[in-house]
mmCIF file of the N, C-alpha and C atoms, coordinates in Angstrom:
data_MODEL
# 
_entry.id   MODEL 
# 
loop_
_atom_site.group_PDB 
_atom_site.id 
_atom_site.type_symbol 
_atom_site.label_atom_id 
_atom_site.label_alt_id 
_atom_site.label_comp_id 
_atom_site.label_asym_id 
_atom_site.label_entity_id 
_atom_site.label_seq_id 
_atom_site.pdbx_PDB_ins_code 
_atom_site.Cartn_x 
_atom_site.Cartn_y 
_atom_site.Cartn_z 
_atom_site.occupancy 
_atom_site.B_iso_or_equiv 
_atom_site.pdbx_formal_charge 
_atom_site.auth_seq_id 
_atom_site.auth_comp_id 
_atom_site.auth_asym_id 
_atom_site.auth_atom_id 
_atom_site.pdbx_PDB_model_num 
ATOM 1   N N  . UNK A 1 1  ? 0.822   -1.190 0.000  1.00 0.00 ? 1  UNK A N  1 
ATOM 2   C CA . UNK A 1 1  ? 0.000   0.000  0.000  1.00 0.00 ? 1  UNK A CA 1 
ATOM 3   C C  . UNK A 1 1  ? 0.861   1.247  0.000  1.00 0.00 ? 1  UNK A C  1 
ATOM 4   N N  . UNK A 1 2  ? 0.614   2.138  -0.869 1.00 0.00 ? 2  UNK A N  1 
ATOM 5   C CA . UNK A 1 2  ? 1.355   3.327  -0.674 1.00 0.00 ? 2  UNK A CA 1 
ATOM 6   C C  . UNK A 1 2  ? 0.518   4.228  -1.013 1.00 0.00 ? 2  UNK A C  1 
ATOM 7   N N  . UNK A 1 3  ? 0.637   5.837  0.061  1.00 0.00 ? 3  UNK A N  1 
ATOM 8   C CA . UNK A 1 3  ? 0.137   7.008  0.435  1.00 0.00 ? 3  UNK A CA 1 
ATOM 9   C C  . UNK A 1 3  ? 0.598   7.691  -0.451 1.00 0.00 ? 3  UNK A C  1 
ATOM 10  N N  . UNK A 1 4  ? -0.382  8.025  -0.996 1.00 0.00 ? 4  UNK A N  1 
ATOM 11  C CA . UNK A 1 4  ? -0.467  9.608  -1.562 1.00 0.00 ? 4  UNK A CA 1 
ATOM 12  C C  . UNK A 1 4  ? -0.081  11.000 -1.076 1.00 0.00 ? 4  UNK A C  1 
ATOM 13  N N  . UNK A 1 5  ? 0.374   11.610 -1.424 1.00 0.00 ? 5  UNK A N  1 
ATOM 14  C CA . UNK A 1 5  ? 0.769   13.247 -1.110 1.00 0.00 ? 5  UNK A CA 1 
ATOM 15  C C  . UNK A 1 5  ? 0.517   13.976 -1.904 1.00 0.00 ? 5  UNK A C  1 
ATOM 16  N N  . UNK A 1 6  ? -0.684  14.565 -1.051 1.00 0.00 ? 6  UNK A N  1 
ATOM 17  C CA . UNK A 1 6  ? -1.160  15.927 -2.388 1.00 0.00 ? 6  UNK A CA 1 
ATOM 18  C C  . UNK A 1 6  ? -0.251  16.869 -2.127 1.00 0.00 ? 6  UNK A C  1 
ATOM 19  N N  . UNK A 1 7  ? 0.015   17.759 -2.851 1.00 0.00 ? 7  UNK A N  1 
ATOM 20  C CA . UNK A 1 7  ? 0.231   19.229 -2.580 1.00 0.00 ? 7  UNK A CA 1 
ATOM 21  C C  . UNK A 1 7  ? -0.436  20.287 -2.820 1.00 0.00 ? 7  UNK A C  1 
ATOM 22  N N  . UNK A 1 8  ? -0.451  20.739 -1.692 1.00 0.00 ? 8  UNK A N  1 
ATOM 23  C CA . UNK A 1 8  ? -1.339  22.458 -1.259 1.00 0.00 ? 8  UNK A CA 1 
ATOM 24  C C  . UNK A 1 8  ? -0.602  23.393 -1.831 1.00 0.00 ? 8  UNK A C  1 
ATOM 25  N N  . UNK A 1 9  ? -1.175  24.253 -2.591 1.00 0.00 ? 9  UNK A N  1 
ATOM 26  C CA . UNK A 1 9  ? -1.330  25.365 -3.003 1.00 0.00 ? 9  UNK A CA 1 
ATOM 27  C C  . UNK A 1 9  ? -0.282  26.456 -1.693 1.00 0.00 ? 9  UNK A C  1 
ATOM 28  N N  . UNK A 1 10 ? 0.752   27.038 -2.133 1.00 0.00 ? 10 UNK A N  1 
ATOM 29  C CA . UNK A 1 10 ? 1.554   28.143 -1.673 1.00 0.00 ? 10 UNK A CA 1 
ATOM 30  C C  . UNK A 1 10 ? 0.604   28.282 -0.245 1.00 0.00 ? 10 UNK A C  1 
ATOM 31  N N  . UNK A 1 11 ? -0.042  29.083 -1.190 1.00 0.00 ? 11 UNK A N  1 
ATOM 32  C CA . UNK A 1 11 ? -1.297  29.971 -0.134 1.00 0.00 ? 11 UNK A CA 1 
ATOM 33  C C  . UNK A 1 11 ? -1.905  29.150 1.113  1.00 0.00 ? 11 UNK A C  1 
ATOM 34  N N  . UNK A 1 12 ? -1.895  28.178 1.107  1.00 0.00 ? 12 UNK A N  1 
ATOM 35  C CA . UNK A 1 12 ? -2.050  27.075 1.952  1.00 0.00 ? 12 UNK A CA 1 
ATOM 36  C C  . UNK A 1 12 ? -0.676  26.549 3.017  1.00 0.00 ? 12 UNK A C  1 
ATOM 37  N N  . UNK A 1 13 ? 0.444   26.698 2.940  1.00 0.00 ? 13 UNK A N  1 
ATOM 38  C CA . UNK A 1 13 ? 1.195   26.075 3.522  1.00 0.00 ? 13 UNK A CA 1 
ATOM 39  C C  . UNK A 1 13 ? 1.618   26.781 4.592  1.00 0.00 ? 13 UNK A C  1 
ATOM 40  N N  . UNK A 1 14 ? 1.653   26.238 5.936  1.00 0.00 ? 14 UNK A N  1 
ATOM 41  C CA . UNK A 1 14 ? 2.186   26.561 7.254  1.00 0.00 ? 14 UNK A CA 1 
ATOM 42  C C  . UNK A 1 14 ? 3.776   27.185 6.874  1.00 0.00 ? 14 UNK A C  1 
ATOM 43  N N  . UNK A 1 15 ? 3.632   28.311 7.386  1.00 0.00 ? 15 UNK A N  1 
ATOM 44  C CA . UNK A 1 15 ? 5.343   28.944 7.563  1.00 0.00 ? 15 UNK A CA 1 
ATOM 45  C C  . UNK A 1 15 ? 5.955   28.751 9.019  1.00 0.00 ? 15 UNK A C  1 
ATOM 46  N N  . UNK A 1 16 ? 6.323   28.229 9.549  1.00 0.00 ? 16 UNK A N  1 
ATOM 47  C CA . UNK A 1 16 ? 7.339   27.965 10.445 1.00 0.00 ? 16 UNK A CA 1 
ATOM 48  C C  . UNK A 1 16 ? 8.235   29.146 10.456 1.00 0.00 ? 16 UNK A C  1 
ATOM 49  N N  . UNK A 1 17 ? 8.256   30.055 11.800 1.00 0.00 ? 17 UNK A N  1 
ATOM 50  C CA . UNK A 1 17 ? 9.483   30.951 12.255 1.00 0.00 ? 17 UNK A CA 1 
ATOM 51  C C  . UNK A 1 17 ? 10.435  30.282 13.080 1.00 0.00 ? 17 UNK A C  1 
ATOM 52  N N  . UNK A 1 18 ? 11.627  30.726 13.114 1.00 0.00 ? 18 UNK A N  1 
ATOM 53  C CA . UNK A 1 18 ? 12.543  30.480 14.125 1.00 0.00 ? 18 UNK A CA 1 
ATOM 54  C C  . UNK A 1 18 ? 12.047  31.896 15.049 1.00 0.00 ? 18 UNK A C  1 
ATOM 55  N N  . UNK A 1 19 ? 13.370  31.747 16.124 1.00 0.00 ? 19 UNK A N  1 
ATOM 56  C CA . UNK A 1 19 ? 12.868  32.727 17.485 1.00 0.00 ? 19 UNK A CA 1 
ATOM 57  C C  . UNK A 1 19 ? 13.508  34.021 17.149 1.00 0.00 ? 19 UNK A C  1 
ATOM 58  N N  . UNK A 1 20 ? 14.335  34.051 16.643 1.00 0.00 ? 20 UNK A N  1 
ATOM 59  C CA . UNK A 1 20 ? 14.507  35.370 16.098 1.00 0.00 ? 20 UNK A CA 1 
ATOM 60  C C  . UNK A 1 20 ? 14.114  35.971 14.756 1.00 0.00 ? 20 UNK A C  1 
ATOM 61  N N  . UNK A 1 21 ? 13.187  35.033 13.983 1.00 0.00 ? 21 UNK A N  1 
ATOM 62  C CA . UNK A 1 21 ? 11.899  35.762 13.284 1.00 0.00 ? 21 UNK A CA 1 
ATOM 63  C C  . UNK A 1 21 ? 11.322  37.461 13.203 1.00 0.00 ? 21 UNK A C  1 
ATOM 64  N N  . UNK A 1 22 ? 11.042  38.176 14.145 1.00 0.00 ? 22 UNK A N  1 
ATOM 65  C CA . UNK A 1 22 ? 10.622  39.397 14.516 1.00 0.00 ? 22 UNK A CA 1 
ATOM 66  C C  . UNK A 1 22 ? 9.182   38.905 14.514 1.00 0.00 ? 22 UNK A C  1 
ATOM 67  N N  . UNK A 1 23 ? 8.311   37.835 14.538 1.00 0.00 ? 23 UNK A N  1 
ATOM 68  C CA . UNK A 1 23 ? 7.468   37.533 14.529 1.00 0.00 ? 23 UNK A CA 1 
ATOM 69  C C  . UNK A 1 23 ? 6.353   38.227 16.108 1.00 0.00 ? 23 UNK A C  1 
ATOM 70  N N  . UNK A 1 24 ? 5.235   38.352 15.533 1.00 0.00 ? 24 UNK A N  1 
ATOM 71  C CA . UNK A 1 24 ? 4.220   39.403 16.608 1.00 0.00 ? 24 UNK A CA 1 
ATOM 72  C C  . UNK A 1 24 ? 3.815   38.495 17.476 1.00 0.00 ? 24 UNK A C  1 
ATOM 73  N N  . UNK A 1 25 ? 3.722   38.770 18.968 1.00 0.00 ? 25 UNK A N  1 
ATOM 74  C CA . UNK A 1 25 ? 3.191   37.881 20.130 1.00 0.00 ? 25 UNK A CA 1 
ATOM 75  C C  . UNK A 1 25 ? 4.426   37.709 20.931 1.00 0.00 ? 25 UNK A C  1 
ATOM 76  N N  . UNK A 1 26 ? 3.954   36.820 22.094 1.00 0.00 ? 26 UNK A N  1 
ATOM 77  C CA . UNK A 1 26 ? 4.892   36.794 23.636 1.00 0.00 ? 26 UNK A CA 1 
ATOM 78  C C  . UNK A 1 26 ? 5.106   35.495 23.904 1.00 0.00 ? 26 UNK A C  1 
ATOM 79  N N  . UNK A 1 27 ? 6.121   35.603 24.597 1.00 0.00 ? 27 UNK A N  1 
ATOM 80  C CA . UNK A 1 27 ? 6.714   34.138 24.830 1.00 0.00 ? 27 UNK A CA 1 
ATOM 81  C C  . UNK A 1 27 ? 6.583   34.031 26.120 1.00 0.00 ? 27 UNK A C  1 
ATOM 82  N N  . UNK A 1 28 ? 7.043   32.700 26.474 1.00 0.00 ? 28 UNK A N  1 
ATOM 83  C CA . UNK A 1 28 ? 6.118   32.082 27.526 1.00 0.00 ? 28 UNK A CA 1 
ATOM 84  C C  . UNK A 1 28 ? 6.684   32.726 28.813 1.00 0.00 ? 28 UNK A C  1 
ATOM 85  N N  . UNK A 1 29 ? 8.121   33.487 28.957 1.00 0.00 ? 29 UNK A N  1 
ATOM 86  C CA . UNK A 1 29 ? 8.773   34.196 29.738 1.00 0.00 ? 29 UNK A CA 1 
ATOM 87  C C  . UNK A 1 29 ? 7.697   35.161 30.101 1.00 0.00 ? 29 UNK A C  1 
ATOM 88  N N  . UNK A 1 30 ? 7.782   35.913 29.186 1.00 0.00 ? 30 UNK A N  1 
ATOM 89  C CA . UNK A 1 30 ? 6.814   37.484 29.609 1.00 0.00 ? 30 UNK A CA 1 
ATOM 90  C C  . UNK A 1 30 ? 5.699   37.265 29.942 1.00 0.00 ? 30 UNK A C  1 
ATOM 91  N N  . UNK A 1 31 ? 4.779   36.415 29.371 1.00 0.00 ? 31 UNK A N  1 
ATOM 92  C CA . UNK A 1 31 ? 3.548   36.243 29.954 1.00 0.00 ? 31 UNK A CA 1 
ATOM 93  C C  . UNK A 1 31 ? 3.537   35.509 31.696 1.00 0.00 ? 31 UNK A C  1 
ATOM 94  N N  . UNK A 1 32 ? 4.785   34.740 31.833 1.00 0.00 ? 32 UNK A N  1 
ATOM 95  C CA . UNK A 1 32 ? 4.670   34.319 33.639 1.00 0.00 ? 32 UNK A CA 1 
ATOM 96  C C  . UNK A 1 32 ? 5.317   35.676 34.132 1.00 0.00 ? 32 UNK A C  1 
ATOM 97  N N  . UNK A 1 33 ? 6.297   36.128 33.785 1.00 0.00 ? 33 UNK A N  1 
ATOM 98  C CA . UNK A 1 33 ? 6.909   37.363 34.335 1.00 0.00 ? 33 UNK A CA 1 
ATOM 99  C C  . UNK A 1 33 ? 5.210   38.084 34.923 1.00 0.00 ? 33 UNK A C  1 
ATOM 100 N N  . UNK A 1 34 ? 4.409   38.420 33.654 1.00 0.00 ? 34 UNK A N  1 
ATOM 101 C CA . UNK A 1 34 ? 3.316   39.582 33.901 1.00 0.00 ? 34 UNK A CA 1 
ATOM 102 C C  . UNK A 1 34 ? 2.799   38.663 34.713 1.00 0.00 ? 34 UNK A C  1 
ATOM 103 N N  . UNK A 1 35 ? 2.582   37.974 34.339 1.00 0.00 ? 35 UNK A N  1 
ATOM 104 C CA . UNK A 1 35 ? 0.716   36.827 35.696 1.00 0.00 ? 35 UNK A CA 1 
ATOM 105 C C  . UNK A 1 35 ? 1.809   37.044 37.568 1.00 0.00 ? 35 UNK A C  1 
ATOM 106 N N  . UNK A 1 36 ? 3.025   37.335 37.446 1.00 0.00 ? 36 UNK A N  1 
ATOM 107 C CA . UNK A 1 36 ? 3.387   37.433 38.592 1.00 0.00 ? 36 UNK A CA 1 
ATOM 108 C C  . UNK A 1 36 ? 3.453   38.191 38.989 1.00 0.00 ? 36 UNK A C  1 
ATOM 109 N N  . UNK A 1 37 ? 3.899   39.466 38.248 1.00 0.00 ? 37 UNK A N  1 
ATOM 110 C CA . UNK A 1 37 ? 3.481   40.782 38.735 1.00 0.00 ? 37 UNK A CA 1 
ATOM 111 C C  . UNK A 1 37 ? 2.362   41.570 38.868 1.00 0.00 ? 37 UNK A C  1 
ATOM 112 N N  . UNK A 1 38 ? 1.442   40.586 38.424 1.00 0.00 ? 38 UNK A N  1 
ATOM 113 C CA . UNK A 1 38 ? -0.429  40.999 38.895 1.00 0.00 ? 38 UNK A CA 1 
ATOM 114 C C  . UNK A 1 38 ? -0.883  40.254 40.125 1.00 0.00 ? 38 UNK A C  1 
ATOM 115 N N  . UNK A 1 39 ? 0.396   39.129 40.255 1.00 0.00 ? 39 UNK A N  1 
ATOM 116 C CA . UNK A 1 39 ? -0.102  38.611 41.864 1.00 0.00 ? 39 UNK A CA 1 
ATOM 117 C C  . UNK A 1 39 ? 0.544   39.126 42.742 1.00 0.00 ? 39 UNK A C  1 
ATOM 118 N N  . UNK A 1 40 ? 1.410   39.592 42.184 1.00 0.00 ? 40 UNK A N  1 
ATOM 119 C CA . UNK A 1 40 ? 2.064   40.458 43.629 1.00 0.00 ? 40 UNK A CA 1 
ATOM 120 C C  . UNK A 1 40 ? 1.246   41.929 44.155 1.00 0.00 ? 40 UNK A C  1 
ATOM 121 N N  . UNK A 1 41 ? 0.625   42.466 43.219 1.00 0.00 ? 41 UNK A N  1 
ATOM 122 C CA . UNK A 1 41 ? 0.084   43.650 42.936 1.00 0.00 ? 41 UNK A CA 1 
ATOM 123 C C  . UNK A 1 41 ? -1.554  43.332 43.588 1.00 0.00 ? 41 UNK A C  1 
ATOM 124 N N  . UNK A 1 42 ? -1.977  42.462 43.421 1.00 0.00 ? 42 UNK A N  1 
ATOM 125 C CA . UNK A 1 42 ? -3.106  41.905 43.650 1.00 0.00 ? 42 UNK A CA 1 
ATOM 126 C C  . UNK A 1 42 ? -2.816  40.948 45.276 1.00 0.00 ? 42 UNK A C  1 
ATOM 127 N N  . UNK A 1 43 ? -2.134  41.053 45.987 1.00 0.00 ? 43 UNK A N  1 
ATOM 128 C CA . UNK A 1 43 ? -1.513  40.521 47.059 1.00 0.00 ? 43 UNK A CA 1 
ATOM 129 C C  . UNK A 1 43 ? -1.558  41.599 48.197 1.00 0.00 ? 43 UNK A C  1 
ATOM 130 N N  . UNK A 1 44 ? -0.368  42.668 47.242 1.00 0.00 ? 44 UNK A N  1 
ATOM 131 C CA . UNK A 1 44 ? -0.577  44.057 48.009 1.00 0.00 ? 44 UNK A CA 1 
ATOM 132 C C  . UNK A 1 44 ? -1.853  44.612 48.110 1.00 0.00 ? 44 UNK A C  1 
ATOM 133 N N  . UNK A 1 45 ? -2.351  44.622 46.999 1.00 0.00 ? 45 UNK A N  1 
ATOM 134 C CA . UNK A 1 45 ? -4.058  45.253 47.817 1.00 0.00 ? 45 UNK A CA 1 
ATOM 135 C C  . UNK A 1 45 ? -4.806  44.668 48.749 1.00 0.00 ? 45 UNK A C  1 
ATOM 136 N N  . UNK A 1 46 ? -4.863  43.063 48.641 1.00 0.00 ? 46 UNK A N  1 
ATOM 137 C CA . UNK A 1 46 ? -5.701  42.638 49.664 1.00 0.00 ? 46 UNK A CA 1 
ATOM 138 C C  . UNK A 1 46 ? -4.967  42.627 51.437 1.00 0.00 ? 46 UNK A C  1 
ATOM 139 N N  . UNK A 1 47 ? -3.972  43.318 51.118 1.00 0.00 ? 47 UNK A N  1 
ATOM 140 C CA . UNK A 1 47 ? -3.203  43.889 52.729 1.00 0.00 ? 47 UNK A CA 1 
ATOM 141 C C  . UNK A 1 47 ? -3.675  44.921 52.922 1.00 0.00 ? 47 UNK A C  1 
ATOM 142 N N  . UNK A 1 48 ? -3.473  45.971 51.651 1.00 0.00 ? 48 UNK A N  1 
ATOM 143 C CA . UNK A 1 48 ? -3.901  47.436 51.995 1.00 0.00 ? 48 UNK A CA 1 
ATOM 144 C C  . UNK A 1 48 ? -5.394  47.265 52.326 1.00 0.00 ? 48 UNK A C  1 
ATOM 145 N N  . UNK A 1 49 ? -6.317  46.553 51.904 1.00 0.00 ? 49 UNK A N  1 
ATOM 146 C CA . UNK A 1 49 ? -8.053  46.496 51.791 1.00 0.00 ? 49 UNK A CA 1 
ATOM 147 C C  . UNK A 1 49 ? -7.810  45.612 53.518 1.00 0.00 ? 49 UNK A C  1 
ATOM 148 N N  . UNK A 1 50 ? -7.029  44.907 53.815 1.00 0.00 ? 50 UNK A N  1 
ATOM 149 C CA . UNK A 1 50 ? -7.376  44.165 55.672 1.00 0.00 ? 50 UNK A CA 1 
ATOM 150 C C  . UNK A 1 50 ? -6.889  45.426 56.453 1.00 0.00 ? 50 UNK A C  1 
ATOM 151 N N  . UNK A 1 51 ? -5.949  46.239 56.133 1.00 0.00 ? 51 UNK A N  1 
ATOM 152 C CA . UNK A 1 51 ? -5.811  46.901 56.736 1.00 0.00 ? 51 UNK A CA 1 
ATOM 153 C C  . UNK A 1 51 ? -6.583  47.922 57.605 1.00 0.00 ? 51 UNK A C  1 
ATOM 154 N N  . UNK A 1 52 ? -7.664  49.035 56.040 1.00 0.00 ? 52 UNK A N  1 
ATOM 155 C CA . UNK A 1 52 ? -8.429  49.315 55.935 1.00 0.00 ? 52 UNK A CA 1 
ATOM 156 C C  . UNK A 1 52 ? -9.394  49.085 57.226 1.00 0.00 ? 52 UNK A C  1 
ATOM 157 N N  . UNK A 1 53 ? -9.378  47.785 56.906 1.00 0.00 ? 53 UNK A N  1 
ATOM 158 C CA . UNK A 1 53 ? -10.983 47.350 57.730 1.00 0.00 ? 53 UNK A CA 1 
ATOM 159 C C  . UNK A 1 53 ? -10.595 47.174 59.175 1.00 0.00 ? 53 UNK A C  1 
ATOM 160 N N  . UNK A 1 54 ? -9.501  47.135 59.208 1.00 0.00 ? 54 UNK A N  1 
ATOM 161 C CA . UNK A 1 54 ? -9.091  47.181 61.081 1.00 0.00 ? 54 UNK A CA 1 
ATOM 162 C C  . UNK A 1 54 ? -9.391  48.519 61.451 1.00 0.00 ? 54 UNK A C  1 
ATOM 163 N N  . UNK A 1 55 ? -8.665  49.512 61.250 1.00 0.00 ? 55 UNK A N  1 
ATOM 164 C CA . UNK A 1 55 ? -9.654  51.225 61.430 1.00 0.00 ? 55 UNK A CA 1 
ATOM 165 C C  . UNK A 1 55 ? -10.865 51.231 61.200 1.00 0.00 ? 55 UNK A C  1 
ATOM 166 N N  . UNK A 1 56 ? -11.575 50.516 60.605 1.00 0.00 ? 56 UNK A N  1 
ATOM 167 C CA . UNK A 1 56 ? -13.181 50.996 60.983 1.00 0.00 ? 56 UNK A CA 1 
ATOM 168 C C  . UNK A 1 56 ? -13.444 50.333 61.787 1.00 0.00 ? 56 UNK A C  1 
ATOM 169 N N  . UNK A 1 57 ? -13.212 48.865 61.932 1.00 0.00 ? 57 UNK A N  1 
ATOM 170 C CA . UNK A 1 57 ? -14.026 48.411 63.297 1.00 0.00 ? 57 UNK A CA 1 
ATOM 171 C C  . UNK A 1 57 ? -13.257 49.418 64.590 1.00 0.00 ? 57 UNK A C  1 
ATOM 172 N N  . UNK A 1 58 ? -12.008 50.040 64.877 1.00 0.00 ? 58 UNK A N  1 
ATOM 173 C CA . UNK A 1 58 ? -11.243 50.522 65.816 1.00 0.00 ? 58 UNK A CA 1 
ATOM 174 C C  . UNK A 1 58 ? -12.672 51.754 65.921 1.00 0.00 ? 58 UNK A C  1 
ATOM 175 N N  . UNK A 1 59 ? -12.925 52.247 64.503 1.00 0.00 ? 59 UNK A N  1 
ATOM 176 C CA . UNK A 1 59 ? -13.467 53.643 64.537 1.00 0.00 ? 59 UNK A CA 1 
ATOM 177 C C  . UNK A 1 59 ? -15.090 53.044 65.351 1.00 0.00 ? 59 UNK A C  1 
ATOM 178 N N  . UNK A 1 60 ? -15.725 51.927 64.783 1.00 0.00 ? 60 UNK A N  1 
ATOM 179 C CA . UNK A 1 60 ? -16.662 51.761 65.412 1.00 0.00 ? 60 UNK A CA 1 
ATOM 180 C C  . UNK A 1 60 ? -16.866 51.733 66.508 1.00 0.00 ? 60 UNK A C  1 
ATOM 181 N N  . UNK A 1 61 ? -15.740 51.087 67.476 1.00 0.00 ? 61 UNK A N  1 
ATOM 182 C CA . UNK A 1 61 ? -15.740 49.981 68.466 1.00 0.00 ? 61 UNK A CA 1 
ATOM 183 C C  . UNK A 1 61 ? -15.759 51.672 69.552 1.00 0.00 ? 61 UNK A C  1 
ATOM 184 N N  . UNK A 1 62 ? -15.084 52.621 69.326 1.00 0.00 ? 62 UNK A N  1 
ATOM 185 C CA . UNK A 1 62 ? -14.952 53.702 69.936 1.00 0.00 ? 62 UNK A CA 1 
ATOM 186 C C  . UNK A 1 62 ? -15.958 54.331 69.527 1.00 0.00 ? 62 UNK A C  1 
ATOM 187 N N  . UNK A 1 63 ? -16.686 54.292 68.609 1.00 0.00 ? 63 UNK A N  1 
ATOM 188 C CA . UNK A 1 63 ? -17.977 55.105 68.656 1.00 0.00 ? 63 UNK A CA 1 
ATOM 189 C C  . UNK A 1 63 ? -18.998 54.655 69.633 1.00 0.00 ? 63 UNK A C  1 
ATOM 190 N N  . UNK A 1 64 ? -19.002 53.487 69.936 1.00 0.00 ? 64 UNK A N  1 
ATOM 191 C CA . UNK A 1 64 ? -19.706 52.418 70.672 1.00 0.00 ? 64 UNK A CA 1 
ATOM 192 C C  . UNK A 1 64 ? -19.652 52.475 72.050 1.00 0.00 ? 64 UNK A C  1 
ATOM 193 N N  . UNK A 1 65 ? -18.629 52.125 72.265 1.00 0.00 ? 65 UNK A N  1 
ATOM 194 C CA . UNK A 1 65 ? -17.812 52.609 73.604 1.00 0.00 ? 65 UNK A CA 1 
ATOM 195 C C  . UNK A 1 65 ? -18.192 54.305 74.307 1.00 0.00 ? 65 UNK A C  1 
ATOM 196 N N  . UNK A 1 66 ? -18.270 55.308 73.933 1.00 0.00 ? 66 UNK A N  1 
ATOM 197 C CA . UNK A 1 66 ? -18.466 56.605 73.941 1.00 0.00 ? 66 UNK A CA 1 
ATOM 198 C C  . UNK A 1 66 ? -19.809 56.814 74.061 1.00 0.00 ? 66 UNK A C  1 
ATOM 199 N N  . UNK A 1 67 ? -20.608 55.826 73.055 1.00 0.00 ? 67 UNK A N  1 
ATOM 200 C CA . UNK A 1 67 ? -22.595 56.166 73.184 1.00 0.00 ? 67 UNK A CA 1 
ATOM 201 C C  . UNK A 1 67 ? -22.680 55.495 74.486 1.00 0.00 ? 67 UNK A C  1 
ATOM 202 N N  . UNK A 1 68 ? -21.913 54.467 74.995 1.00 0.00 ? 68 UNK A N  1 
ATOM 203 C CA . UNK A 1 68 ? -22.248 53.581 76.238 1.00 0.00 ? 68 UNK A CA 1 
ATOM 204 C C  . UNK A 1 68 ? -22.139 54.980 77.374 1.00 0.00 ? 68 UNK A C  1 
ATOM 205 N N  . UNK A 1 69 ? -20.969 54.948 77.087 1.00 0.00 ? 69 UNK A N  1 
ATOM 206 C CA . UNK A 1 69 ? -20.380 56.484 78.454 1.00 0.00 ? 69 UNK A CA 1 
ATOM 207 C C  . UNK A 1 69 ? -21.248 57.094 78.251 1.00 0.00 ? 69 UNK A C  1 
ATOM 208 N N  . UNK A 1 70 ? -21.633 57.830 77.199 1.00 0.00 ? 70 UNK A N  1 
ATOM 209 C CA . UNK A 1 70 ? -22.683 58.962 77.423 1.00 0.00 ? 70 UNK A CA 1 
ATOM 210 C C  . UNK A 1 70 ? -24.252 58.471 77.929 1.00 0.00 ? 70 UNK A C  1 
ATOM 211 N N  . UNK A 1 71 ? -24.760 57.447 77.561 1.00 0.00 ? 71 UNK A N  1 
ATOM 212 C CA . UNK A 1 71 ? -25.704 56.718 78.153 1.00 0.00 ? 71 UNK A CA 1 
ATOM 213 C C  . UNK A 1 71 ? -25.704 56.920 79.587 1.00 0.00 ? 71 UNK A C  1 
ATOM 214 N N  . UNK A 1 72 ? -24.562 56.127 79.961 1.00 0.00 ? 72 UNK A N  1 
ATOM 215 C CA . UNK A 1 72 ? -23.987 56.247 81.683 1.00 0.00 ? 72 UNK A CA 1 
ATOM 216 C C  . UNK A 1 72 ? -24.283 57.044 82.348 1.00 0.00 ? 72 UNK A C  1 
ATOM 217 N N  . UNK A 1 73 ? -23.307 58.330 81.532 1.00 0.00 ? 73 UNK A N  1 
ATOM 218 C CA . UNK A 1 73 ? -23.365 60.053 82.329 1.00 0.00 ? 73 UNK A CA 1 
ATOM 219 C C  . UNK A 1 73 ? -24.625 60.347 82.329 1.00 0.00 ? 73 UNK A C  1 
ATOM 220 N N  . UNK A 1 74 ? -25.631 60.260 80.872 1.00 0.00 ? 74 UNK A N  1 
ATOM 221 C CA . UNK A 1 74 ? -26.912 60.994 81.723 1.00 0.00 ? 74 UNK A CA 1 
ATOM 222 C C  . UNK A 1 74 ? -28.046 60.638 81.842 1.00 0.00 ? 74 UNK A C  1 
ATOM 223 N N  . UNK A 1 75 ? -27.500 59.149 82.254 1.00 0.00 ? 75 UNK A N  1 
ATOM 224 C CA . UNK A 1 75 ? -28.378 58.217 83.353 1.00 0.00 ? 75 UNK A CA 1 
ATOM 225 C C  . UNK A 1 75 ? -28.385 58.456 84.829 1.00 0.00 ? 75 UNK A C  1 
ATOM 226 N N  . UNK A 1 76 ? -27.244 58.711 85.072 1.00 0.00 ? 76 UNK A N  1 
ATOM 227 C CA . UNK A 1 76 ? -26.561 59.352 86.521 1.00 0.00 ? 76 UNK A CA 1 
ATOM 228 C C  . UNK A 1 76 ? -27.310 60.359 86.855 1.00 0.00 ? 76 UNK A C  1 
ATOM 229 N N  . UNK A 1 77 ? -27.259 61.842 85.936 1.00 0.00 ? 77 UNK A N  1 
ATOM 230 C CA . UNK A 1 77 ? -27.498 62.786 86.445 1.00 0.00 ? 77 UNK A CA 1 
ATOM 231 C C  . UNK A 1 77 ? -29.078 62.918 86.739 1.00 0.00 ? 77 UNK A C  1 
# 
């Protein structure tokens, strides 16, 4: 049995680049480089955003604290 081989038309045939081609798009370097520097970036915010939320409960917890006292005082008087 023997296979046939057509041939495709120019316009049809896969071109193969080498790496120094100048060819458009990213290699697999730069794209982990970036996905790591969006997790680091995305790391730092969710510190800056816990942070955040420790001053408001502080801000609450003293607003709270203060309606109690004043309750107190002019329950007393």
């Amino acid at each position: 049995m023997q296979t046939e081989i057509h041939k495709c038309p120019d316009k049809y045939k896969l071109k193969f680049h080498g790496p120094q081609s100048g060819r458009a798009g990213f290699t697999l370097i730069e794209l982990i480089i970036v996905l790591v520097i969006i997790g680091i970036a995305s790391g730092l915010v969710g510190i800056m955003i816990g942070r955040g939320s420790d001053g408001v409960e502080m801000k609450t917890g003293t607003k709270e604290i203060s309606s109690v006292l004043r309750y107190a005082r002019n329950h007393s008087v």
